[in-house]
Backbone as numpy.savetxt, mean C-alpha at the origin, in Angstrom:
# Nx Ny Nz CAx CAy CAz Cx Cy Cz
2.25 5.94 -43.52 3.42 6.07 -42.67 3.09 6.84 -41.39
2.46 7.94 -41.63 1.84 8.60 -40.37 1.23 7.95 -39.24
0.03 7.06 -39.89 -0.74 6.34 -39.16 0.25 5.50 -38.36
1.14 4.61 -38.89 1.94 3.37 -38.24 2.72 4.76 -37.37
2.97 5.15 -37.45 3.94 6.15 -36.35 3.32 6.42 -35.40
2.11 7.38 -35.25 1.25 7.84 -34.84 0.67 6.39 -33.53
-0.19 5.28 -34.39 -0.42 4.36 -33.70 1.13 3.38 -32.73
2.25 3.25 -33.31 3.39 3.25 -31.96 3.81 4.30 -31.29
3.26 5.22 -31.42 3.48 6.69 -30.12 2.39 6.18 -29.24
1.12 5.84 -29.81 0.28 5.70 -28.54 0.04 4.45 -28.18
0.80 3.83 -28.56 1.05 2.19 -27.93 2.18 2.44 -26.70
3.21 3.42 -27.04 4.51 3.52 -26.41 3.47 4.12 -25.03
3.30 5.39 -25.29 2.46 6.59 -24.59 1.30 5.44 -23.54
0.76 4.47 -24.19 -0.37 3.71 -23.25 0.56 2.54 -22.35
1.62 1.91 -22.76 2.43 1.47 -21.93 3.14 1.89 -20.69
3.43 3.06 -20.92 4.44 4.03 -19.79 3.46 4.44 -18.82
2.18 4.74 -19.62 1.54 5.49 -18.62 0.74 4.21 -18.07
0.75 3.17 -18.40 0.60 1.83 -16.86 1.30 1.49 -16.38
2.48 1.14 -17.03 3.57 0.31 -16.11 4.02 0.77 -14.99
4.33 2.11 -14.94 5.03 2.71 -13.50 3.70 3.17 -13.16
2.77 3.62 -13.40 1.65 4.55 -12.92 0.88 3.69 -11.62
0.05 4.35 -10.77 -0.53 3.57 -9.49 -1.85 3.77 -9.80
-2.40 4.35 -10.69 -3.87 4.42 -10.88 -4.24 3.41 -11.16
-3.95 2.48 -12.59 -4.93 0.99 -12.40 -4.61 0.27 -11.22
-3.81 0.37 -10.60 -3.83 -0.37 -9.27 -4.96 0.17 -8.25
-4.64 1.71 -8.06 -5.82 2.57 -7.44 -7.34 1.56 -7.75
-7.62 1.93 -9.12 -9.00 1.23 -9.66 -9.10 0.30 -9.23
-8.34 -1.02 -9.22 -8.48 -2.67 -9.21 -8.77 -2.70 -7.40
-8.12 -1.88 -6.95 -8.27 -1.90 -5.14 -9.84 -1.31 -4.83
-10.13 -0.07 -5.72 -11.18 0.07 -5.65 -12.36 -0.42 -5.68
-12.46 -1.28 -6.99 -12.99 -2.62 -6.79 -13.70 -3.37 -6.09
-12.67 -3.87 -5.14 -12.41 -4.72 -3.98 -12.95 -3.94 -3.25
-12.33 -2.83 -2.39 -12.93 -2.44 -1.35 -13.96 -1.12 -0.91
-14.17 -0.64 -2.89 -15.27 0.97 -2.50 -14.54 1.70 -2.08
-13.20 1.95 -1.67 -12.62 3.10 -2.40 -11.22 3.50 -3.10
-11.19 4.29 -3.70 -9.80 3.94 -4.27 -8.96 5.16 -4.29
-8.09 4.50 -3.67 -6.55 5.42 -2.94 -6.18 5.78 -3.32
-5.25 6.65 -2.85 -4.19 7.74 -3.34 -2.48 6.80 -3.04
-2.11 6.39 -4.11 -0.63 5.71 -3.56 0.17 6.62 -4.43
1.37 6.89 -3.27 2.12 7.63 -3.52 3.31 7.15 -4.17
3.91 8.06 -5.22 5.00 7.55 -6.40 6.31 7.67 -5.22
7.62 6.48 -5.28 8.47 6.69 -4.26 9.64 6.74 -5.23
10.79 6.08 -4.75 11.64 5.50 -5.01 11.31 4.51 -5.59
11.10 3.49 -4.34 10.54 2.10 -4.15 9.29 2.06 -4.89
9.69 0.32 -5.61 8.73 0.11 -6.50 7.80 -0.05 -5.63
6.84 -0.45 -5.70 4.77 -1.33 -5.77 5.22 -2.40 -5.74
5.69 -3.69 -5.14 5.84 -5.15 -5.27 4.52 -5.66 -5.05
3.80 -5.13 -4.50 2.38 -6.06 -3.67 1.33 -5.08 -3.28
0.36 -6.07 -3.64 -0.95 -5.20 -3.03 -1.91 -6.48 -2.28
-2.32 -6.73 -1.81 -3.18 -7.61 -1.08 -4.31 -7.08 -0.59
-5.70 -7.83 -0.54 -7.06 -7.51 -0.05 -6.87 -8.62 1.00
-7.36 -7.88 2.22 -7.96 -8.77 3.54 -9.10 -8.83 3.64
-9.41 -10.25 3.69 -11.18 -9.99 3.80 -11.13 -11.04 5.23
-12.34 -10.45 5.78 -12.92 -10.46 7.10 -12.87 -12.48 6.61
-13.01 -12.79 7.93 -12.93 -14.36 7.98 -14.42 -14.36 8.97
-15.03 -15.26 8.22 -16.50 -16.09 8.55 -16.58 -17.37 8.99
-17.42 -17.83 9.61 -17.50 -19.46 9.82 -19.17 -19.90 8.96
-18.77 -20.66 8.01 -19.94 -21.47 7.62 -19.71 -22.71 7.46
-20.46 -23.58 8.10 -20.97 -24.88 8.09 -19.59 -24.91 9.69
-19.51 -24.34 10.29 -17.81 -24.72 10.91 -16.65 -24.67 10.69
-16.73 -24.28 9.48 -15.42 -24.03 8.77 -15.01 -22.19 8.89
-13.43 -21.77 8.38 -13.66 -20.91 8.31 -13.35 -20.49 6.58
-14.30 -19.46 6.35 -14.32 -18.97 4.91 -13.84 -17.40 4.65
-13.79 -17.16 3.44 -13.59 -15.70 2.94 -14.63 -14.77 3.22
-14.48 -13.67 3.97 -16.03 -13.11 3.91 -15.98 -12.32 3.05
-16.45 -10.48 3.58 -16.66 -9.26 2.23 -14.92 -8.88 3.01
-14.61 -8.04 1.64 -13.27 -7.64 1.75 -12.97 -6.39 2.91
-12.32 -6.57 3.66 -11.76 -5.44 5.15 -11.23 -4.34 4.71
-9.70 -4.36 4.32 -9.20 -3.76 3.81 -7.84 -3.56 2.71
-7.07 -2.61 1.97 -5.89 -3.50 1.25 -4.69 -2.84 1.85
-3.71 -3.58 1.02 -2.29 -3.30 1.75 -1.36 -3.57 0.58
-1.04 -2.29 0.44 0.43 -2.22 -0.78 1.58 -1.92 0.33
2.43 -2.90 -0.60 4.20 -2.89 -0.23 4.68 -2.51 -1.40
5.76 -1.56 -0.98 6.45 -0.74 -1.88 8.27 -1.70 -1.29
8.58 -2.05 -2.33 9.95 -3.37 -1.90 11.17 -2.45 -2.00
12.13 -2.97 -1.22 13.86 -1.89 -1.54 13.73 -2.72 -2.80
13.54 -4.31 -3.28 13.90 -3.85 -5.37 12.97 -5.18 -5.34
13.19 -5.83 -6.64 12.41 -6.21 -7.52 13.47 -7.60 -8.19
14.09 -8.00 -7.38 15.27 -8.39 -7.89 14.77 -10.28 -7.71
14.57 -10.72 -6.29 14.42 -12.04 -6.18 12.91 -12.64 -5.41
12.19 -13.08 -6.61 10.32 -13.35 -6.42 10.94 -14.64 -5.16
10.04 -14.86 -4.18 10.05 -16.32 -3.94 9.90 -17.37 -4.79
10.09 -18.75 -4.08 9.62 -19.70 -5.48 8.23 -20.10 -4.94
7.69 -20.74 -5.69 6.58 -21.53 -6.36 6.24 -21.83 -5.12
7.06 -23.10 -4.07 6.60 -23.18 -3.08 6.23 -22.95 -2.15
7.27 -21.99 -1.63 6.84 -20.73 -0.69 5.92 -19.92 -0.70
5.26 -19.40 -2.26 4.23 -18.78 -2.79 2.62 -19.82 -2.30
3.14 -20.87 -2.64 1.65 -21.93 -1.97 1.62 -22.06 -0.51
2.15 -22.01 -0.02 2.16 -22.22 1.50 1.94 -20.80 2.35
2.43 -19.70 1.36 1.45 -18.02 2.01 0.63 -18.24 2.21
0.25 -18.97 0.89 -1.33 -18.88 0.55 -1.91 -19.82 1.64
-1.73 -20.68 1.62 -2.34 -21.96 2.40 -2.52 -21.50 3.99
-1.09 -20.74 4.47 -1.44 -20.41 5.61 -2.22 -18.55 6.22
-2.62 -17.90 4.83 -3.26 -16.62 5.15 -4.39 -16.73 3.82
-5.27 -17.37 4.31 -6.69 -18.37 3.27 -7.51 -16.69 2.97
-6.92 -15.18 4.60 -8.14 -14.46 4.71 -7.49 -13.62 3.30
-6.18 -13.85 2.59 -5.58 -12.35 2.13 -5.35 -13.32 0.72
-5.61 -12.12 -0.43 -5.46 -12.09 -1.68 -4.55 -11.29 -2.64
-3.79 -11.61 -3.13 -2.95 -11.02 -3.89 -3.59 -10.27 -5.32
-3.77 -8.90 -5.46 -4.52 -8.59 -6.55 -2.81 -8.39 -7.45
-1.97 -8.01 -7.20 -0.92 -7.13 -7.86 0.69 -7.49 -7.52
0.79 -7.89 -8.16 2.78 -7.88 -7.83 3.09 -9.37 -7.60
3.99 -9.46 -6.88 4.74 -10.41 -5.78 4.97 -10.56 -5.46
5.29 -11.88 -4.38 6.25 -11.42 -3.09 7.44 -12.08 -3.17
8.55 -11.03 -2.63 9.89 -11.00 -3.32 10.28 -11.25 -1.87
11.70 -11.64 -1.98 13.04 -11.75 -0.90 13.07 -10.85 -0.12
13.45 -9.39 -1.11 13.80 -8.37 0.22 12.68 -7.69 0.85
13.21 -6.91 2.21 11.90 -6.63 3.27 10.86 -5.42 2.41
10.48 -5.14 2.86 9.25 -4.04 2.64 10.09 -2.90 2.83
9.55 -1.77 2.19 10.44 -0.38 2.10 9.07 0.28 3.42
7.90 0.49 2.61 7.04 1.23 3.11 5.69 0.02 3.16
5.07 -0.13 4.04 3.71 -0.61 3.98 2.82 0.25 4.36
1.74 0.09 3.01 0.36 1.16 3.61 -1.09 0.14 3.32
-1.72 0.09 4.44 -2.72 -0.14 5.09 -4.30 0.90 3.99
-4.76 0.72 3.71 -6.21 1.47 3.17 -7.48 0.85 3.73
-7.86 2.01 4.44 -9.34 0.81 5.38 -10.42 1.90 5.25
-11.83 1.36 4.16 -12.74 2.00 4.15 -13.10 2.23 5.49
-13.78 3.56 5.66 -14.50 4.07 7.28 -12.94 4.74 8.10
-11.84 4.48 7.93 -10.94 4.97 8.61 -10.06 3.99 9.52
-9.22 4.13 10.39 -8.13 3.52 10.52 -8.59 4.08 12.34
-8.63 2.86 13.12 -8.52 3.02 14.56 -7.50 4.00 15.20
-7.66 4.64 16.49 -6.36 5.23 17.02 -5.23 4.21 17.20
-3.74 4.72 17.00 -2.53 3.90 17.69 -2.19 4.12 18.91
-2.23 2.78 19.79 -2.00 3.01 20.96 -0.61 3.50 21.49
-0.24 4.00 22.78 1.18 5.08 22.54 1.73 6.03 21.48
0.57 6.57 20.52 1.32 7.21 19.58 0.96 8.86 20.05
1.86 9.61 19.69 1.66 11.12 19.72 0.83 11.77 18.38
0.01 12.70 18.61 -0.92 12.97 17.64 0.21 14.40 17.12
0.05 14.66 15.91 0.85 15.95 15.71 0.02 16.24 14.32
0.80 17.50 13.44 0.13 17.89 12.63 0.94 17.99 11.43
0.51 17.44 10.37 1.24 17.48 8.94 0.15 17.98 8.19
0.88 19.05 7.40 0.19 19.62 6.42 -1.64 19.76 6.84
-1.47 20.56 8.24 -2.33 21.29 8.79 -3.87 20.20 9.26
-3.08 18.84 9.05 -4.02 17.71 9.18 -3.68 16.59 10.43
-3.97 16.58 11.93 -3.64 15.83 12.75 -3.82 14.43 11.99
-2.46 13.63 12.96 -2.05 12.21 12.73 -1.61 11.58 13.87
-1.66 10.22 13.59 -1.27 9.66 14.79 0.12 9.09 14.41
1.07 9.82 15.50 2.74 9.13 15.07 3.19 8.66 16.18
4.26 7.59 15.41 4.88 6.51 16.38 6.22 6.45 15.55
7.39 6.68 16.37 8.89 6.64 16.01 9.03 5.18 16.93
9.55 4.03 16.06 9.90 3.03 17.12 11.02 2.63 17.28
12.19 2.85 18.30 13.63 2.47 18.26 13.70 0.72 18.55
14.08 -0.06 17.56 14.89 -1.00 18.23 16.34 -1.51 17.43
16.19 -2.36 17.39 17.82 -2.69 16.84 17.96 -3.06 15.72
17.18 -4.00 14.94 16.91 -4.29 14.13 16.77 -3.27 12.98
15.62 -2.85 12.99 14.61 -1.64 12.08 13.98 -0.79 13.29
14.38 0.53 12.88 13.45 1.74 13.32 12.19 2.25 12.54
11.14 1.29 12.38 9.92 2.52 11.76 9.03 3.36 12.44
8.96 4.11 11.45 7.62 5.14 11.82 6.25 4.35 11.44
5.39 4.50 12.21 3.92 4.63 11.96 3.16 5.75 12.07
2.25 5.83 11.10 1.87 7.19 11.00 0.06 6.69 10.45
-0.66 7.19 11.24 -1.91 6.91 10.78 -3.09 8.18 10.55
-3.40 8.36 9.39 -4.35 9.38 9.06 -6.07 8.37 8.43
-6.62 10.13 9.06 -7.79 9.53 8.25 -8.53 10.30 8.03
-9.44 10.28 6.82 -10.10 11.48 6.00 -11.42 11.12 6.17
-12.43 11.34 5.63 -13.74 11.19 5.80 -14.08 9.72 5.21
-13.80 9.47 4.78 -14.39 7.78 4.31 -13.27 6.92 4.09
-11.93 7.21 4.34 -11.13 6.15 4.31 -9.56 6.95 5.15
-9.19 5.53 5.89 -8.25 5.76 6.71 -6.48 5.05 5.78
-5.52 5.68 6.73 -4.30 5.27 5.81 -3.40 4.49 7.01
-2.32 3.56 7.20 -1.97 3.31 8.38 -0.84 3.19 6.93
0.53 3.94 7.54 1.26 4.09 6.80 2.67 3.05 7.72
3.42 2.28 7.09 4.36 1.61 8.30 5.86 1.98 7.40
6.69 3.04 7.68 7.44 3.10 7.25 9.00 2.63 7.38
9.53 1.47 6.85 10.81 1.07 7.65 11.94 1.13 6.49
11.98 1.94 5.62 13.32 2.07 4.84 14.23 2.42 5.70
15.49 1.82 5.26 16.95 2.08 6.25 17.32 3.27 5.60
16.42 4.37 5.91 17.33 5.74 5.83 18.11 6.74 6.98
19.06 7.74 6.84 19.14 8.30 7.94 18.27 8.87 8.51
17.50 9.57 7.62 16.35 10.40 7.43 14.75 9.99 7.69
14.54 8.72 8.54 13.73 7.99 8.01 12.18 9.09 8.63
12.53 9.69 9.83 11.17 10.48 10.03 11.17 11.80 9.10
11.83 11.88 8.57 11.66 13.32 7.86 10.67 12.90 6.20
11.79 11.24 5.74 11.22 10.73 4.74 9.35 10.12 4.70
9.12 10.07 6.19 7.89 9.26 6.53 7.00 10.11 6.31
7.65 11.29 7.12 6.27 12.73 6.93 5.81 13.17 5.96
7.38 13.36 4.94 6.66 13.69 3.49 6.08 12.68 3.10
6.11 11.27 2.88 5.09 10.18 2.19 3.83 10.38 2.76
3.34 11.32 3.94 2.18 11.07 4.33 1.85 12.72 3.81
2.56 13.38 4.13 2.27 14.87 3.42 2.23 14.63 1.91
2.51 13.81 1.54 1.87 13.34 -0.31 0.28 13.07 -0.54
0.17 11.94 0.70 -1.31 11.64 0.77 -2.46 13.01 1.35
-1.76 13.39 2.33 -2.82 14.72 3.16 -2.73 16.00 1.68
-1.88 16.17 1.61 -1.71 17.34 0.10 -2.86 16.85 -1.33
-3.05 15.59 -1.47 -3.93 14.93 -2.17 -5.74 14.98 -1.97
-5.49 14.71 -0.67 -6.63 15.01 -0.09 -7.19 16.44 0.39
-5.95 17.35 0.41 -6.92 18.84 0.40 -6.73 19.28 -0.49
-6.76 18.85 -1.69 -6.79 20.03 -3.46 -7.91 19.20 -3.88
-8.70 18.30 -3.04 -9.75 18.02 -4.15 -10.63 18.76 -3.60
């Protein structure tokens, strides 16, 4: 009786700790691109993760090359996948990007983050400032539609380009801490 108990605690216990958790995702990105990230726990689920790989020409054609970099979307929900068809025709028309994780759903993107071994280029027009004692490159963008922040850091071997567009009131206060999650990560190791 022990044993059967014992063995569904750590069936329960090995479930929970994948299903919501970002580490095997961390790993599987790692993978792909040599290194593996720090994604931050939100609100917003993980809908998507995608690898970009560099585009080549052989024979004239163009092909898949070695992988660039990845890109998780964190979705406002989880509620309506595209269909089938729409899902083939992503594909058909972005041959360079691979879906390792999730899917792609109806509603917009909450947060998109960018992970690029070697680091993340400067943003052009952005103001450099300092979070959690670590310069960044920020961009508040007003238009009518969606206001996001962009916020781009980068550590010694890998850069973050963070695109934040949740409809909050709060949305630069919410942006800073998602990136003060990642910079706080990166100075306790």
């Amino acid at each position: 009786m022990k044993k059967i108990v014992f063995s569904l605690l750590l069936v329960l216990l090995i479930g929970c700790g994948t299903s919501g958790g970002s580490e095997p995702l961390s790993d599987k990105i790692n993978e792909q691109i040599g290194v593996k990230p720090y994604l931050p726990e939100t609100e917003y689920p993980i809908n998507l993760a995608i690898i970009e790989y560099r585009t080549v020409l052989e024979d004239g054609e163009q092909v898949k090359g070695d992988p660039l970099k990845a890109r998780v979307e964190y979705g406002v929900s989880q509620e309506e996948k595209v269909d089938q068809e729409f899902l083939e025709s992503w594909k058909e028309q972005h041959p360079d990007l691979e879906i390792i994780h999730g899917n792609l759903y109806m509603d917009q993107t909450a947060i998109g983050l960018s992970i690029s071994p070697g680091g993340v280029g400067e943003m052009t027009n952005a103001e450099v400032i300092e979070i959690e004692g670590h310069e960044v490159d920020y961009q508040f963008i007003e238009r009518e539609e969606t206001q996001p922040v962009i916020i781009s850091i980068n550590f010694e071997d890998v850069g973050y380009m963070i695109e934040y567009q949740a409809e909050e009131d709060d949305i630069e206060e919410e942006a800073k801490a998602f990136a003060a999650d990642i910079i706080n990560h990166y100075n306790s190791k």
